[in-house]
VOBALO-408631 format. One record per residue (C-alpha): y, z, x; residue in three letters. Coordinates in Angstrom, 3 decimals, m for minus. Example, Ala and Ser with C-alpha at 12.3 -4.5 7.8 and 13.67 -1.06 7.14 Angstrom:
REM VOBALO-408631
- y:z:x:aa
- m4.500:7.800:12.300:ALA .
- m1.060:7.140:13.670:SER .
END
This chain:
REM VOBALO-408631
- y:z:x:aa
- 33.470:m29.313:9.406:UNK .
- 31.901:m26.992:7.645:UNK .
- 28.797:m24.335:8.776:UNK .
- 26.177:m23.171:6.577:UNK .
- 27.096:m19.999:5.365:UNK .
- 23.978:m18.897:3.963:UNK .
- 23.392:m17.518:7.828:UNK .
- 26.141:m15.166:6.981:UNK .
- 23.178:m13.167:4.499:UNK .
- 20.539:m13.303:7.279:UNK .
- 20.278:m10.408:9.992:UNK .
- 22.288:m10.451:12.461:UNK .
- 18.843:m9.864:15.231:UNK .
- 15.955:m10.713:14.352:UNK .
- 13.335:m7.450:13.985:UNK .
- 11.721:m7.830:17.315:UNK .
- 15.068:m8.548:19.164:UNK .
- 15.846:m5.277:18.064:UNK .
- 12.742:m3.197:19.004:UNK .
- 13.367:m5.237:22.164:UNK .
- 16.956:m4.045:22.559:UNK .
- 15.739:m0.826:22.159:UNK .
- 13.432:m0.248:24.750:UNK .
- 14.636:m1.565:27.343:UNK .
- 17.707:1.192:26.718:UNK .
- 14.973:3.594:26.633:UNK .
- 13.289:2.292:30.195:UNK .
- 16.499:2.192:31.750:UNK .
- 17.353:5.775:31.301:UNK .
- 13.467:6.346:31.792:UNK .
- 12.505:3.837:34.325:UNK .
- 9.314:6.343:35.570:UNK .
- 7.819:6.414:31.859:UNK .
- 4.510:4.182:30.971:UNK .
- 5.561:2.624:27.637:UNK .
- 2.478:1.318:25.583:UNK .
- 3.426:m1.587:23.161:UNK .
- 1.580:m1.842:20.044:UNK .
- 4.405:m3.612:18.010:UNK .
- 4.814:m7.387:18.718:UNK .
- 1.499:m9.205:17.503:UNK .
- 1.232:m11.228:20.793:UNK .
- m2.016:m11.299:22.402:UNK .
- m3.242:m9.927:25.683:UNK .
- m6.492:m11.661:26.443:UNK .
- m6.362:m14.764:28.429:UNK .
- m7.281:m17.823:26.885:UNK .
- m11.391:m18.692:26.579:UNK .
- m12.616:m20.864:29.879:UNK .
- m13.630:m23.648:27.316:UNK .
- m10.513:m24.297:26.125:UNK .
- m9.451:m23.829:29.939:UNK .
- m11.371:m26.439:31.266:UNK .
- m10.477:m28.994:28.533:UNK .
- m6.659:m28.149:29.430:UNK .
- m7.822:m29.411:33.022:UNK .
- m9.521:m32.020:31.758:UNK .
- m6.599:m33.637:30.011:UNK .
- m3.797:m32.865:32.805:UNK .
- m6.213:m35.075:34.957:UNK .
- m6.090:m37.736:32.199:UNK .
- m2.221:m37.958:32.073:UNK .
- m2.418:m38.338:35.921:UNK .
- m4.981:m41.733:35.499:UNK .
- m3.320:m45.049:34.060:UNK .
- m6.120:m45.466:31.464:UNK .
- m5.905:m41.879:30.694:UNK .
- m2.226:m41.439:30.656:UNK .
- m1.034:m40.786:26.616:UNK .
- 2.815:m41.182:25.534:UNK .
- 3.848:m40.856:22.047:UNK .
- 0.910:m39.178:19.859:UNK .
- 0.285:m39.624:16.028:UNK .
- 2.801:m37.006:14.464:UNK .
- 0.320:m35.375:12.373:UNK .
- m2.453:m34.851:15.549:UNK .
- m5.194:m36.995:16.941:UNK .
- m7.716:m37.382:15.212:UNK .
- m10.227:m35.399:17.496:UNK .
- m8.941:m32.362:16.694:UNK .
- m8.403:m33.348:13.083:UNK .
- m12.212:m33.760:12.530:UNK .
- m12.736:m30.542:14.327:UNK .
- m10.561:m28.612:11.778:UNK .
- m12.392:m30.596:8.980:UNK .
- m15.930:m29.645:10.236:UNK .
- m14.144:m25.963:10.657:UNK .
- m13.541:m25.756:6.850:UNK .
- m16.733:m27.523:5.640:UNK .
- m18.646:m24.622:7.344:UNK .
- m16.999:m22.974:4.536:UNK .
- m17.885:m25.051:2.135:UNK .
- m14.228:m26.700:1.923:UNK .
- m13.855:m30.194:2.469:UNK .
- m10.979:m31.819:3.377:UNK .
- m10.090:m35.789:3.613:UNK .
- m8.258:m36.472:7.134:UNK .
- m5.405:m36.972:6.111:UNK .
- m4.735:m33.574:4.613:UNK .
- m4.905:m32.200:7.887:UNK .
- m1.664:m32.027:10.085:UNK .
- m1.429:m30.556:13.146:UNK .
- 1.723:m28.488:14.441:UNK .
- 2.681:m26.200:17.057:UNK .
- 2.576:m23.064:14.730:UNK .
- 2.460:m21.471:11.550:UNK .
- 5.880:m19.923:12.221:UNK .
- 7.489:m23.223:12.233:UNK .
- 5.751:m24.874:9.549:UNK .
- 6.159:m21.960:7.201:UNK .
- 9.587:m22.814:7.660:UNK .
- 10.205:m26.392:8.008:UNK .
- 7.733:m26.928:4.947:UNK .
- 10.845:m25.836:2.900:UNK .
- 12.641:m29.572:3.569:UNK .
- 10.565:m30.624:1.076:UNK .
- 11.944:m28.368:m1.702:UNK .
- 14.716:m28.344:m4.020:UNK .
- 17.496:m25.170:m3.094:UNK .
- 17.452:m24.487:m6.796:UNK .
- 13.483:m23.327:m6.377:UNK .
- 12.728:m19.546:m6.912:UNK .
- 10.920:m18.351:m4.320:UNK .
- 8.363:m15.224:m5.085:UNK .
- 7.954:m13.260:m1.807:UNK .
- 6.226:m10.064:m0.965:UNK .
- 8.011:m6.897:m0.006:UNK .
- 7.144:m5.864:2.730:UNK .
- 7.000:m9.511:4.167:UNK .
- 6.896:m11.583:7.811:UNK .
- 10.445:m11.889:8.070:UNK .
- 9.955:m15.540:8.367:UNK .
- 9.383:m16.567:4.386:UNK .
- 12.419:m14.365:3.630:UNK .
- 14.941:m15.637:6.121:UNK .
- 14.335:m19.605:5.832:UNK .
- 14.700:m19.503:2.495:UNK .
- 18.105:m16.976:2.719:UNK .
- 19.241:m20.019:5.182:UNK .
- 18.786:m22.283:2.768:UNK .
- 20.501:m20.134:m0.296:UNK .
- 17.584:m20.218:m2.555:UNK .
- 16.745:m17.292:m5.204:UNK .
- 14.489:m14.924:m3.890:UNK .
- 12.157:m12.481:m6.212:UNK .
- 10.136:m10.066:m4.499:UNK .
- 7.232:m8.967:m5.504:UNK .
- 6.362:m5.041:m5.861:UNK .
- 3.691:m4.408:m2.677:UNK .
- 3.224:m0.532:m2.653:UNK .
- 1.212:2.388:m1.807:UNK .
- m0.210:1.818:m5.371:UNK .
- m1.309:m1.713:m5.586:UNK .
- m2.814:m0.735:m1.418:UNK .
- m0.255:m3.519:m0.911:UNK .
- m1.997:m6.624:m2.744:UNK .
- 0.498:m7.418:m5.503:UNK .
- m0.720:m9.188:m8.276:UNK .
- 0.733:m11.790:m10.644:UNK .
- 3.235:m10.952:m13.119:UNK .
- 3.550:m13.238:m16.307:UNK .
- 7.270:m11.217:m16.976:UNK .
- 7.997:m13.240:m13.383:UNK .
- 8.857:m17.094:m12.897:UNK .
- 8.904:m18.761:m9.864:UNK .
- 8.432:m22.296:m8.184:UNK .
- 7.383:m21.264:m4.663:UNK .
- 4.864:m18.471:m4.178:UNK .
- 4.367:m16.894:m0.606:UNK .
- 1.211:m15.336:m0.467:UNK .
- m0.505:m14.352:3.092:UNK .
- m3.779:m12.908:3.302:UNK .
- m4.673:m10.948:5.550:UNK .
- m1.477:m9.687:5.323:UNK .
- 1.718:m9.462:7.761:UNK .
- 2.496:m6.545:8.438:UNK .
- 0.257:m4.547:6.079:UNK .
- m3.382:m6.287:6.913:UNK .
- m4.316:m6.229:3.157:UNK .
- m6.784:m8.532:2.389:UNK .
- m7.130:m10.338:m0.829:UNK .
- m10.527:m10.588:m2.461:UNK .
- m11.578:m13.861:m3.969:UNK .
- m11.221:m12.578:m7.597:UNK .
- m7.533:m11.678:m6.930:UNK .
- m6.613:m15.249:m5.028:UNK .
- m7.925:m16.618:m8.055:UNK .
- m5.774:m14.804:m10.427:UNK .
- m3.126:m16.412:m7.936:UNK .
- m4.135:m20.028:m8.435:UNK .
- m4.407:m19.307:m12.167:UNK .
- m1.365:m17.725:m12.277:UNK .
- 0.799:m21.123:m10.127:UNK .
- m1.042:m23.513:m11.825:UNK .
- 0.021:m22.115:m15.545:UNK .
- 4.132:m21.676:m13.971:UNK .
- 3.218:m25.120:m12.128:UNK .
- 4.578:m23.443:m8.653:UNK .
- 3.165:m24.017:m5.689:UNK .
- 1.500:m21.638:m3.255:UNK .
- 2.115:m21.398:0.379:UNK .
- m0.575:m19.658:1.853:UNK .
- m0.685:m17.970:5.582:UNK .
- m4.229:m18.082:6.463:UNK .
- m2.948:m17.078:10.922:UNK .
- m5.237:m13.677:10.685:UNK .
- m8.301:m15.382:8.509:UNK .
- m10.052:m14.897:11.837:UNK .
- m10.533:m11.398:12.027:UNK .
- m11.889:m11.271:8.246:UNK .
- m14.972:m9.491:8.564:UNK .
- m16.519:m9.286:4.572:UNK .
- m16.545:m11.400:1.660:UNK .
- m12.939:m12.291:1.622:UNK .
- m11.994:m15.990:1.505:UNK .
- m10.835:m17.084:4.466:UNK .
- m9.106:m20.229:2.995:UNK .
- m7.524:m20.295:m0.165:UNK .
- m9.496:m23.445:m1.062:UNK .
- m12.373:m21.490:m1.744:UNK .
- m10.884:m20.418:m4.895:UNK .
- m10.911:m23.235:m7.350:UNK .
- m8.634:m25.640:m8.217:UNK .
- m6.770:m24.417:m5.295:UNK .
- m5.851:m27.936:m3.957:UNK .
- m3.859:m28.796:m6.986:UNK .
- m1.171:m25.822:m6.054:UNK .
- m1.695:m24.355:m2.639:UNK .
- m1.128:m25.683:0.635:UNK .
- m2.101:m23.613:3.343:UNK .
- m0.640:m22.829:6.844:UNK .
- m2.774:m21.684:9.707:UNK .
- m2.381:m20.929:13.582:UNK .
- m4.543:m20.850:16.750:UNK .
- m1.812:m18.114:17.701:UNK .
- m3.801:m15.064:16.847:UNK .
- m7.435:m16.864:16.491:UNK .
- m7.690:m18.204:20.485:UNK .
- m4.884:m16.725:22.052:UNK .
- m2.683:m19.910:21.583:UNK .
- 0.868:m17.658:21.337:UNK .
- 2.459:m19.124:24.799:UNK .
- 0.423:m22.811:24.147:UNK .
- 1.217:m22.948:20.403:UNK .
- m0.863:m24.754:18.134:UNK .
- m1.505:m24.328:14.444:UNK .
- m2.451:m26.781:11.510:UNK .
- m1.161:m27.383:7.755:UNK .
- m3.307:m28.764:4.788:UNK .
- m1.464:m30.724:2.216:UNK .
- m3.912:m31.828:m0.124:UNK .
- m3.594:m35.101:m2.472:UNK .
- m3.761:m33.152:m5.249:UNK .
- m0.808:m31.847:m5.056:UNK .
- 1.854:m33.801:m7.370:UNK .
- 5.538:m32.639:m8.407:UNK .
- 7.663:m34.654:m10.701:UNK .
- 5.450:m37.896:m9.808:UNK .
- 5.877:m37.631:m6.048:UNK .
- 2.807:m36.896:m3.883:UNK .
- 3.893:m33.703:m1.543:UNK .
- 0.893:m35.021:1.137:UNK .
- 2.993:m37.916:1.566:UNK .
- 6.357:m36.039:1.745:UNK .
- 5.424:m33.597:4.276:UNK .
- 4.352:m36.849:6.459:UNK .
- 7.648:m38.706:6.008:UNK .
- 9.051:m35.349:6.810:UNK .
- 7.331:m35.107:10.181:UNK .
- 7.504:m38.579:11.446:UNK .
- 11.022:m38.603:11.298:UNK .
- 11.541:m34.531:12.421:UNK .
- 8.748:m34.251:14.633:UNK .
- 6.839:m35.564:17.252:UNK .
- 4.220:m33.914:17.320:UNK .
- 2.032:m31.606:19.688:UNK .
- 1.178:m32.256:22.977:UNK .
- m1.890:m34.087:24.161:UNK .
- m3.289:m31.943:26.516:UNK .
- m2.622:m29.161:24.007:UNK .
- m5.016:m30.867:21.272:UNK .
- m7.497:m31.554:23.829:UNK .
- m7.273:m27.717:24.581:UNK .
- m6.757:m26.471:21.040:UNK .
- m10.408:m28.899:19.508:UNK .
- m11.972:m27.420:22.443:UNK .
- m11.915:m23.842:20.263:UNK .
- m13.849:m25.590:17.343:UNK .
- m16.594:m26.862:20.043:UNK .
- m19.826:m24.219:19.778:UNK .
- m18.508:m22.990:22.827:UNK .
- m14.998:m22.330:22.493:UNK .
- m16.187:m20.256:18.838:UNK .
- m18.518:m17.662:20.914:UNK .
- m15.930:m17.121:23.637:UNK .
- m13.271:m16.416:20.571:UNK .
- m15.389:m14.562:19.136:UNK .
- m15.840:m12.048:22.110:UNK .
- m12.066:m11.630:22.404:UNK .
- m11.516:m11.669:18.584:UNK .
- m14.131:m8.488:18.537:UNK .
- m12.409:m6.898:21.724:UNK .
- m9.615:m6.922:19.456:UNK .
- m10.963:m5.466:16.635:UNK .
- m12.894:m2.599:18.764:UNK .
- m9.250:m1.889:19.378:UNK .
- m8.189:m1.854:15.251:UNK .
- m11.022:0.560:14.992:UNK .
- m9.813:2.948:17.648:UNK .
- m6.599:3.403:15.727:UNK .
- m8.177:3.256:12.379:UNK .
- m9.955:5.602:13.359:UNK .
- m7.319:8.226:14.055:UNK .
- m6.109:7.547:11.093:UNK .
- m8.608:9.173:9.508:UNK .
- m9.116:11.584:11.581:UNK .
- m5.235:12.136:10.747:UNK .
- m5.731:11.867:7.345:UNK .
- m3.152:9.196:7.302:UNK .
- m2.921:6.828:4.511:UNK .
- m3.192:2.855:6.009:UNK .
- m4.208:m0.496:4.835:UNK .
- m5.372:m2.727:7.128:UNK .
- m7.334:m2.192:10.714:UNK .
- m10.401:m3.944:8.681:UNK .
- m10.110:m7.719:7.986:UNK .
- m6.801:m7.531:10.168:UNK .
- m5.376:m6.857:13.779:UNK .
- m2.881:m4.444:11.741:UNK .
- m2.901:m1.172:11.057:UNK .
- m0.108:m0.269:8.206:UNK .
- 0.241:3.154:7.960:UNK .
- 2.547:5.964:6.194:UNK .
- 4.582:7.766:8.336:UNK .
- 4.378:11.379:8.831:UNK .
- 6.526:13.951:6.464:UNK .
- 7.145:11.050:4.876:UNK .
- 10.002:9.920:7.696:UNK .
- 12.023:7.050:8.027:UNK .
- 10.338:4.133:9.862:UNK .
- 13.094:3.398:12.417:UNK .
- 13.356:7.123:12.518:UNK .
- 9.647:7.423:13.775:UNK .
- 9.958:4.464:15.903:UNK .
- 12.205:6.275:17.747:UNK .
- 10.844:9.738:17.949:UNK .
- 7.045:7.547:18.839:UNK .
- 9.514:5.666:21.893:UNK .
- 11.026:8.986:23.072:UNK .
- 8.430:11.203:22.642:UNK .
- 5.325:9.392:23.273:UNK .
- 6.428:6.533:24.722:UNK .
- 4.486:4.185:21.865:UNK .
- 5.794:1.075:20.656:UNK .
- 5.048:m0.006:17.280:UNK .
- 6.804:m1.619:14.138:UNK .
- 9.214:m0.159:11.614:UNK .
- 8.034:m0.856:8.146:UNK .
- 11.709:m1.124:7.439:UNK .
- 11.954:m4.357:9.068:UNK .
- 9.479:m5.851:6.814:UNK .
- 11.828:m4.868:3.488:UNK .
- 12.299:m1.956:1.333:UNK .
- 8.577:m1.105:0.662:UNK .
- 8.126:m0.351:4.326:UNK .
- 11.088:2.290:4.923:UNK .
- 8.503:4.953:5.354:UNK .
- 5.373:3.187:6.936:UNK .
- 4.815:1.575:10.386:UNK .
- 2.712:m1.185:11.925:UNK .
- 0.308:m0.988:15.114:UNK .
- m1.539:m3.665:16.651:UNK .
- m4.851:m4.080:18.175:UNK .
- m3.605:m6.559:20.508:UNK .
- m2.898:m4.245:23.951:UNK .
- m6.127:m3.576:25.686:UNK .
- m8.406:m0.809:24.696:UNK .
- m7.324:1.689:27.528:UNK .
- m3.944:1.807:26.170:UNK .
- m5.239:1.379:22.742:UNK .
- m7.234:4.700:23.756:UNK .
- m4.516:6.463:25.521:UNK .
- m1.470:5.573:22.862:UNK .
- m3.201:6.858:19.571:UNK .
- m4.112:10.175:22.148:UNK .
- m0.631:10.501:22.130:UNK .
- 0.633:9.960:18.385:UNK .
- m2.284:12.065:18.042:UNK .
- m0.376:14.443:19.795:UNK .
- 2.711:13.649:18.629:UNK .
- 1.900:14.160:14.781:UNK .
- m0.066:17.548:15.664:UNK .
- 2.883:19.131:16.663:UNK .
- 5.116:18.089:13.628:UNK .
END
């Protein structure tokens, strides 16, 4: 018997095992110290009383005979399928059905999506990147190419003709940075997969918190169903981290080497999945009821009062960042230019902040650092007081 020894070129701990590791070293020498976490992107506010009562709702069917449901479809009933379709065709995207499947996160599609793909595939990732698209594809041994995301490109990198690749991970906005593509650059994406013919795979989790003209779907950029399929989550959008609930569009445009990839990724989950919950559904189309969307949208803009407040400092700071606009991030450089692990752990001594080492995200974030807007505001207020304080006196 042999193991897959690809694992031998992933981390050892995964990045927020460590920052985990970490502080709870730091609270056991400390155990009097308020620590503020602003690293892990898990939410804070509860989820919305719509999606509440439609959680009640179905527990009480599964208690009734003719309510009671076993086995589901393995691509999601189809109530909450049309909800996601009427979702997109608010923005002017239609979708057949049958392009829609519904999982229990982006996370784990992002990575199980990769069954359908040849190891001999070259994968073009961003640097800094989620750690997921890098380390599923290290698991599986394929070529990786990274793509150059810097302080000079504010972290959007752009096509390269020089570059060839089958697979193209492209997230927008971004994890970590909170870049946001504009349409005009997703489209010089499409262009650029459909001339290689690669295929996209597009994280749409924070498309939520996009507050311009950004597209919040990568099929509002043309001819994006022939080479994109795009991965979503309720995770970040309604608070569904602990409930977990996300959906994947395949489109039937999408053909490689005569073979349909709509119909592969369905073989692929009937036999490898079965599916999400009922009462989960029920819960997770209660967010695309006219309801559910204005109680989002209150927590949604709680959290983005709270990207504000530290965006805000920024400036004040005169700290270069990308994100806090379009995105629950804020990516920021760190000061004299340190080390990120080194300021994570001056920020966790000294000021008893948590955030995120750019470092974990790849080379291109050794000397920047993530926040998130997702504690609640009077720790959002009283932890950029004290960086504020922190970085004075530097």
């Amino acid at each position: 018997m042999k193991i897959n020894s690809n694992f031998n070129n992933v981390e050892t701990s995964y990045l927020f095992s460590t920052i985990a590791k970490k502080i709870d070293a730091f609270l056991q020498e400390n155990p009097d110290k308020k620590v503020i976490r602003l690293g892990i992107g898990d939410v804070t506010r509860p989820l919305c009383p719509a999606v509440i009562s439609a959680l009640h709702s179905a527990v009480d069917d599964m208690s009734t005979k003719n309510g009671f449901h076993g086995y589901g479809p393995e691509q999601g009933y189809p109530f909450i399928k049309n909800e996601v379709q009427k979702y997109y065709q608010n923005r002017n995207v239609d979708l057949e059905i049958d392009e829609i499947f519904i999982s229990d996160g982006a996370k784990s599609d992002a990575g199980n999506i990769l069954d359908l793909f040849d190891k001999d595939n070259v994968v073009l990732i961003p640097d800094p990147v989620y750690p997921v698209y890098r380390d599923t594809n290290i698991m599986d041994g394929r070529k990786i190419v990274y793509m150059n995301a810097n302080e000079s490109n504010s972290f959007l990198p752009m096509p390269d003709s020089n570059i060839k690749a089958d697979l193209i991970y492209l997230c927008s906005p971004n994890n970590p940075t909170g870049a946001t593509y504009n349409k005009e650059q997703l489209k010089a994406w499409v262009d650029y997969a459909l001339a290689n013919d690669a295929l996209i795979l597009f994280d749409a989790a924070y498309e939520a918190f996009i507050v311009d003209d950004c597209p919040h779907s990568i099929y509002e950029i043309e001819n994006a169903k022939k080479c994109a399929v795009e991965i979503c989550s309720l995770s970040k959008t309604a608070g569904f981290t602990g409930t977990r609930c996300g959906y994947t569009i395949v489109p039937f445009d999408i053909q490689f080497d005569g073979h349909s990839l709509n119909k592969m990724w369905l073989r692929r989950q009937t036999t490898k999945f079965n599916g999400v919950s009922y009462v989960v559904q029920k819960g997770a189309a209660a967010v695309f009821s006219p309801e559910g969307q204005k109680q989002i949208k209150e927590n949604l803009d709680y959290y983005k009062q709270n990207a504000k407040i530290i965006s805000d400092a920024m400036d004040q700071m005169n700290i270069w960042y990308t994100g806090g606009k379009n995105s629950p991030y804020i990516w920021f450089k760190c000061p004299k230019n340190m080390y990120s692990w080194d300021f994570f752990d001056l920020l966790l001594t000294k000021a008893c902040v948590v955030g995120t080492p750019g470092a974990g995200f790849g080379k291109n974030g050794d000397n920047f650092f993530r926040l998130t807007a997702f504690g609640n505001k009077e720790d959002t207020i009283e932890a950029v007081n004290r960086i504020k304080a922190l970085i004075s006196s530097l």
